[in-house]
C-alpha positions in Angstrom: -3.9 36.4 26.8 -2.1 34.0 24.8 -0.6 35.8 21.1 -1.5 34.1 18.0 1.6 33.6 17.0 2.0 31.7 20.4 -1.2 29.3 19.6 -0.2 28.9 16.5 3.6 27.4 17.4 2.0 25.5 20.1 -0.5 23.3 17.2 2.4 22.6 14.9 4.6 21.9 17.7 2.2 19.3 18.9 1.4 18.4 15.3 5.4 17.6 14.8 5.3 15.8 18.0 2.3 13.6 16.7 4.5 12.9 13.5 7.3 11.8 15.3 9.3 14.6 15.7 9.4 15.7 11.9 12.2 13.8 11.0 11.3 10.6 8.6 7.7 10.3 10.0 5.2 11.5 7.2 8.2 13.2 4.9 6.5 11.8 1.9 3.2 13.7 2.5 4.4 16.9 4.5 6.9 19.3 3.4 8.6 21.8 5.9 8.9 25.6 4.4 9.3 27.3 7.6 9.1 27.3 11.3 5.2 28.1 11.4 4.3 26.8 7.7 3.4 23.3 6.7 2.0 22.5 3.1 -0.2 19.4 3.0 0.5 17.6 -0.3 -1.0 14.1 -0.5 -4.2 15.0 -3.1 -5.2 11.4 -2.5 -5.9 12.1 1.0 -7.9 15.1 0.1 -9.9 12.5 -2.7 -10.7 10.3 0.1 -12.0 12.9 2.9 -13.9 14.4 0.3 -15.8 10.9 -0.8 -16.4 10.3 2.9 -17.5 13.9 3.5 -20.0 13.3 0.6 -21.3 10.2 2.4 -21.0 11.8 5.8 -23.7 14.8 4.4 -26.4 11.8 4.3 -25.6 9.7 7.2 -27.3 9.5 10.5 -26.5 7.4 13.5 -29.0 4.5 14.2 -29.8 5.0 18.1 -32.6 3.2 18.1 -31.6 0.4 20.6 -33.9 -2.3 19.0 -32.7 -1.9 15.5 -29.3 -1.8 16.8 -29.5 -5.2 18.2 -31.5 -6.4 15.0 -28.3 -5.0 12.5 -25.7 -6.7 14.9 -28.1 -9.7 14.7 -28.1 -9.9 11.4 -24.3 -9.0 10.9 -23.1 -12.1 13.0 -26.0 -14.3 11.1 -24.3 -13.6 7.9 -20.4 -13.7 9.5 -21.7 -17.0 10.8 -23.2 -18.4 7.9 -19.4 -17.7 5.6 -21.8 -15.2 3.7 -18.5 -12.9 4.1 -14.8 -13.8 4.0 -13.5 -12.1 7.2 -9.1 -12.7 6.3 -7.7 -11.3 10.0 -6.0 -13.5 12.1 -5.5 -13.5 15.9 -8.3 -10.5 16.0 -11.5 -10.0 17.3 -14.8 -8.0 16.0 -15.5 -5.6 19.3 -19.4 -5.4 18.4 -20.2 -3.6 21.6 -18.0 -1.0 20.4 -19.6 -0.7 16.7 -20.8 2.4 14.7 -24.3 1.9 12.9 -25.3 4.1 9.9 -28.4 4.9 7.5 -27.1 6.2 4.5 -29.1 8.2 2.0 -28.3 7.7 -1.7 -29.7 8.4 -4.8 -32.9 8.2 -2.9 -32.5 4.6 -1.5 -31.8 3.9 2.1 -28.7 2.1 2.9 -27.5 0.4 7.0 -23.8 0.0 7.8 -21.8 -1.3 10.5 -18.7 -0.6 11.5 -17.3 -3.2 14.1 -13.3 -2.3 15.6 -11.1 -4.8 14.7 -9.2 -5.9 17.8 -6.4 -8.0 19.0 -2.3 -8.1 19.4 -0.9 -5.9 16.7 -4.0 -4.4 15.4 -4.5 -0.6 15.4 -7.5 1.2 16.9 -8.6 2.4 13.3 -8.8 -1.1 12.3 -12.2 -2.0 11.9 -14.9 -4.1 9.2 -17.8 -2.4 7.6 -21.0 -4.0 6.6 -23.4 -2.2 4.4 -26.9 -3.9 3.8 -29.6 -2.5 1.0 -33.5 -1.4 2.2 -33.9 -5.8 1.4 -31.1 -6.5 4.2 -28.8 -7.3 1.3 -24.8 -7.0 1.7 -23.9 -5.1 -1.4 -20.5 -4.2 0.1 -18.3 -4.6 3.0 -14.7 -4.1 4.3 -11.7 -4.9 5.8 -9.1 -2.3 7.5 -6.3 -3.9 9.1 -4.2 -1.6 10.5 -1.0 -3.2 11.4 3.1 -2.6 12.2 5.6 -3.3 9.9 8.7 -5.3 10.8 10.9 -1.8 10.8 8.4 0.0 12.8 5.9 1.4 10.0 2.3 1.5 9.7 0.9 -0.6 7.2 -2.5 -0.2 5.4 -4.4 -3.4 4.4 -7.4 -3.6 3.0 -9.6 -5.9 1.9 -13.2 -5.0 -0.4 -15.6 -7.8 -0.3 -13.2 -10.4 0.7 -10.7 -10.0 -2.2 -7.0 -8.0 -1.2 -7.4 -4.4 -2.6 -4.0 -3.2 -0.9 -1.1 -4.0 1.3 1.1 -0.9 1.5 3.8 -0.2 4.0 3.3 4.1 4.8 6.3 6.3 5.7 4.6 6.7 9.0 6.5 5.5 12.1 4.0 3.0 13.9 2.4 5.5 17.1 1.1 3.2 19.9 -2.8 3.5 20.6 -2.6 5.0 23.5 -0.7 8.5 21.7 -3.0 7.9 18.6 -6.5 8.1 20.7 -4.3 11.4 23.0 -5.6 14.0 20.6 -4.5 18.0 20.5 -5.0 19.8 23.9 -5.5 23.3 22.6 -6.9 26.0 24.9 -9.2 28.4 23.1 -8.7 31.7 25.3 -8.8 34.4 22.6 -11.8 32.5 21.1 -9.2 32.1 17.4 -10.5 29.9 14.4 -7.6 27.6 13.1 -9.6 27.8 9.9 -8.4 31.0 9.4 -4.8 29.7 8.6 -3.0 28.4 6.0 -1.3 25.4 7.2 -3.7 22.1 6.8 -1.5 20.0 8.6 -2.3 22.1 11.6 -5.8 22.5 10.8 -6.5 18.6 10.5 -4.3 18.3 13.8 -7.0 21.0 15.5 -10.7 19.1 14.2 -11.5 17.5 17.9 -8.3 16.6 18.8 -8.1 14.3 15.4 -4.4 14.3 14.5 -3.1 14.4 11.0 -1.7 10.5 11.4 -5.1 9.5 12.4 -6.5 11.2 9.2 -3.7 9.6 6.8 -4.5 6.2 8.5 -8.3 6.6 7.7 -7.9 8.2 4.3 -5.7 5.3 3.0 -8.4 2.4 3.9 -11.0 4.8 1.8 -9.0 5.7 -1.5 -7.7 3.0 -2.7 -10.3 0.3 -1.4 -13.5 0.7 -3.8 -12.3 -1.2 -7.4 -16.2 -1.4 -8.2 -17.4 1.7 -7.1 -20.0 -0.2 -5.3 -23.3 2.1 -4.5 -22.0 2.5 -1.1 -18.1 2.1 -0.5 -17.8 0.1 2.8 -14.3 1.5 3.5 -15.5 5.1 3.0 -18.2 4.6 5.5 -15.6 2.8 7.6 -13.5 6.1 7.7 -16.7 8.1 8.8 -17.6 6.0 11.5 -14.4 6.0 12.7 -14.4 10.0 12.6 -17.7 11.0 12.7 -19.4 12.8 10.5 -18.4 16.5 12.5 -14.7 15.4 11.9 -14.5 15.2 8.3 -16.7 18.2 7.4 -13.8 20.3 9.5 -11.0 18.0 7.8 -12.8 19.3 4.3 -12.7 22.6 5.2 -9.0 22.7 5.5 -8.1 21.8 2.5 -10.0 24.6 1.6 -7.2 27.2 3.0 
């Protein structure tokens, strides 16, 4: 049977190895104390999972394959119609791959859409979020470009309805997609709960394979990306659909320890 101690050098070995081998990647957000502790220190990350883990608690997942077509209908009509400023370049709006919402708040009934942003030099986690009212209204929507800086950092862009909210080169050394979407490969034999120990870094690296540069990635096209606290914050919804709703209840819970 694997130790604990074992399991437990195995996550923040692959957590390190997600960040780039320690080293420069995330420093800023992620300070070593010892071999098997790791102290999460970014409470703006924290802000923003816990806004989207409020919004998370009252979202379901349309399934319903008519009103899916009907939302993705009435997304391009109002893409088509310049109803939206859409500010990507050389990308393209994957709507077979998009993530459709109701949202319950402050008892009125809210849609989104979450469409990946694709193309040459666009992250997976890029993506733009509509959110329509009961009256098929957009009262807010998103941009998340998630792109590569010229010395090989991620950058966060975001735009809230249309207008340039922030452009912000990370610390993060820029991951390929393919190691991004890899995930933690973790074998539960002695049946452990991650929750149990004090290192978030590890615990955000262990909710369903999410990794902690994923999370950072998400968070930082939530927090900063609502000026007018809109009823609904697109980018927030943006980062649950992206996650799912699962995810980020875990995420809370570790900053919990």
């Amino acid at each position: 049977m694997r130790s604990w101690r074992k399991v437990i050098l195995i996550v923040m070995a692959s957590v390190l190895a997600f960040l780039g081998g320690g080293g420069s990647t995330f420093a800023s957000n992620f300070q070593s104390v010892s071999e098997s502790e790791i102290v999460y220190q970014d409470s703006d990350v924290e802000n923003a999972f816990k806004k989207m883990n409020d919004l998370a608690s009252t979202t379901n997942e349309v399934k319903d394959t008519q009103r899916i077509q009907d939302i993705k209908n009435m997304s391009k009509d109002v893409i088509s119609e310049k109803k939206v400023v859409l500010n990507n370049s050389n990308a393209n709006l994957d709507f077979d791959n998009a993530k459709y919402l109701d949202i319950t708040k402050d008892n009125m009934t809210y849609t989104s859409i979450t469409v990946p942003i694709t193309g040459e030099g666009y992250s997976f986690t890029s993506n733009f979020t509509l959110v329509f009212d009961s009256h098929n209204k957009v009262i807010n929507y998103s941009e998340a470009l998630i792109t590569k800086s010229d010395s090989n950092k991620f950058v966060i862009t975001t735009y809230s309805d249309g207008e340039l909210v922030q452009n912000k080169e990370t610390d993060l050394d820029y991951i390929s997609d393919s190691e991004l979407k890899r995930g933690l490969e973790v074998i539960n034999e002695d049946g452990y709960q991650i929750m149990g120990v004090k290192k978030i870094a590890a615990c955000i690296a262990a909710i369903a394979g999410v990794n902690a540069v994923v999370a950072y990635l998400i968070a930082g096209t939530c927090v900063a990306s609502c000026p007018a606290v809109p009823p609904i914050c697109a980018a927030c919804i943006g980062g649950v659909a992206t996650m799912g709703a699962a995810d980020i209840v875990g995420i809370m819970g570790c900053f919990k320890l």
